[in-house]
Structure formats: structure tokens, C-alpha cells
C-alpha positions in Angstrom: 15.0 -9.2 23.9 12.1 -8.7 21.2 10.0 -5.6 22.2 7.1 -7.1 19.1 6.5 -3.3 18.6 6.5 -4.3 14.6 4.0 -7.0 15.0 2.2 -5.1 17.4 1.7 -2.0 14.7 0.9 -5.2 12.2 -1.8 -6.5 14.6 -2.9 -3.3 14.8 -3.1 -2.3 11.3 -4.6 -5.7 10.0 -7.9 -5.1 12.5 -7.6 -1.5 11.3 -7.9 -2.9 7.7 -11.1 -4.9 9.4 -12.2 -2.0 10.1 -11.8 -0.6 6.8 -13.9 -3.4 5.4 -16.7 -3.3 8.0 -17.4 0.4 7.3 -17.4 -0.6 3.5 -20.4 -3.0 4.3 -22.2 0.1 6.0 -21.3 2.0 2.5 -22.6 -0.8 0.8 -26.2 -0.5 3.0 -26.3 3.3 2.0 -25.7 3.1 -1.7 -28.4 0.0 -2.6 -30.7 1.0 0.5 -31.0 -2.5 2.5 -31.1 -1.9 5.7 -29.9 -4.1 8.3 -30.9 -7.1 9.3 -31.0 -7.8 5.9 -27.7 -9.6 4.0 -29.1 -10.4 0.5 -30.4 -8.2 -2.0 -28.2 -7.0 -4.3 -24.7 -8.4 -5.1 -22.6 -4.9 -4.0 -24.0 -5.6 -0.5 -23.3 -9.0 -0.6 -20.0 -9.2 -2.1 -19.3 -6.4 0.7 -20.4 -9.0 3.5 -18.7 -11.5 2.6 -15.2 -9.7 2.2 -15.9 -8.5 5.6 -16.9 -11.8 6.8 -14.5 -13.7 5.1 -11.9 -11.1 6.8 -12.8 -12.1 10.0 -12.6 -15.9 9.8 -9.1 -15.4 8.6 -8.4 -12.8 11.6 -8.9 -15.7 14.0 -6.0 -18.1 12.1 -3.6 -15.0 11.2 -3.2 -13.2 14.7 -2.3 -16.1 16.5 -0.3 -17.3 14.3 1.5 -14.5 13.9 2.3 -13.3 17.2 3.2 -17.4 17.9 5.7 -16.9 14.6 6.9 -13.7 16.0 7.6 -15.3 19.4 9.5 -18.6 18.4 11.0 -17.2 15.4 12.0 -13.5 14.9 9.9 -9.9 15.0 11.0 -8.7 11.8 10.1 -11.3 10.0 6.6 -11.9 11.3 5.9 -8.4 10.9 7.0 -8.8 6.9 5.2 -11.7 6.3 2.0 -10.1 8.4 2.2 -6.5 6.0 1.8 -9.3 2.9 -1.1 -10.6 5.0 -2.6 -7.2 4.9 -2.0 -6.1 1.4 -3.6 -9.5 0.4 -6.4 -8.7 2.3 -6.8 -5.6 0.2 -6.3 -7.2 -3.0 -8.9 -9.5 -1.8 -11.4 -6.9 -0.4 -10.9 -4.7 -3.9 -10.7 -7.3 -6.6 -14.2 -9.2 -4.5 -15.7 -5.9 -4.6 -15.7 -5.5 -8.2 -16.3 -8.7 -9.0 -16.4 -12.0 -7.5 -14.4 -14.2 -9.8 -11.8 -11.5 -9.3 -10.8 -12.7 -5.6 -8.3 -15.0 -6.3 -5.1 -13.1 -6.0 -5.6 -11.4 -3.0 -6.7 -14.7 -1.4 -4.0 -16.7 -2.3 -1.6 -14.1 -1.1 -3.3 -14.0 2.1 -3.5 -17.3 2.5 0.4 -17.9 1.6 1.4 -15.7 4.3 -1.2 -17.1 6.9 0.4 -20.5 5.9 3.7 -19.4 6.6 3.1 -17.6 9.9 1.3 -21.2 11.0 3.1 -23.8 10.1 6.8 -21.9 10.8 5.1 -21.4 14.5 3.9 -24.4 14.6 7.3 -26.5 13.4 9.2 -24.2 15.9 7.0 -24.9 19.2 7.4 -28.7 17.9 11.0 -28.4 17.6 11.8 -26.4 21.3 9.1 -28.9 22.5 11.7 -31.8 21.5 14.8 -30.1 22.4 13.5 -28.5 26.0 11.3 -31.1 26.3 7.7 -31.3 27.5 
């Protein structure tokens, strides 16, 4: 039996990383002096939103996904693929800070393993689906 203690310390790590970005938007508010409500003004603070933003409309396809990998298929695995979800969050969150254009990395990584995670759950649910049956 699969106790999911690794993708539970992923899970946990990856909104810990949310975390990390959301206080960076507060950071952001400090060093150009908007205050909130405001989200446009000067592009620190709004490169800062949007890798916080952008973080959590990926949150909502990669933690699902992930735990639904990690039930059908293996802990170990998910957990793996979920750590290069997380450092391609940060490559993200880093390379957006300093410049927009320089994004692209960190998303595609992201995106890869959020890819993976969904479609192997999803093609393993399918197959149990067809083998069980419904």
C-alpha cells in the first residue's frame, strides 16, 4: 500500500513555493510604493502579479493531476515529476521577474511535467475504466 507521504511533502512544497511568490508580490508593493488595490504601475509589480497569478492557475491543473498520477500510477514517480513542477515554477517566477521575455524555460518545464502528471492519470483511469469496467 502507497502511504503518498512524497506527494504529500510535494503538494506541500509546491503551495509553499505559492507562498513564496505571493509574499514576493507584497515585496514588490514595498519597493515601487503601489499600494493595494492597485495592480498596474510599474512593471516589477506587475511582472510580480502575474508570476503569482499565473502560479495559481497552474496550481488548480497540477495538484489534481498529480495526486490522480500518484494514485493510478506510482508515488515515487509523481513526486519526481511534481519536484520538476516546482523547480519550473521557480525558473518561471525568477527568469519573469527579471524580465518578461525571460519566462520561457521555466514555463515549458512546468508545463512538461503538468502534461505528464495529466495525461498519464488520465490514460490510466481510461485504461482501469476499460479493464474493471464502468
Amino acid at each position: 500500500m502507497q502511504t503518498h507521504a512524497l506527494v504529500a511533502i510535494v503538494t506541500l512544497v509546491a503551495l509553499l513555493c505559492y507562498v513564496w511568490m505571493t509574499l514576493r508580490v507584497g515585496g514588490a508593493r514595498r519597493r515601487t510604493k503601489i499600494d493595494a488595490p492597485a495592480m498596474t504601475g510599474h512593471p516589477d509589480l506587475e511582472r510580480a502579479i502575474r508570476v503569482q497569478a499565473n502560479t495559481l492557475e497552474w496550481l488548480v491543473i497540477f495538484l489534481p493531476s498529480l495526486w490522480l498520477f500518484a494514485i493510478y500510477w506510482n508515488d515515487l514517480f509523481a513526486a519526481a515529476v511534481g519536484a520538476v513542477w516546482i523547480v519550473g515554477r521557480i525558473v518561471y517566477a525568477l527568469g519573469y521577474s527579471a524580465d518578461a521575455k525571460k519566462r520561457f524555460a521555466g514555463f515549458g518545464i512546468q508545463a512538461l511535467a503538468t502534461f505528464v502528471l495529466l495525461l498519464g492519470a488520465l490514460g490510466r483511469a481510461v485504461w482501469v475504466a476499460a479493464t474493471v469496467g464502468l
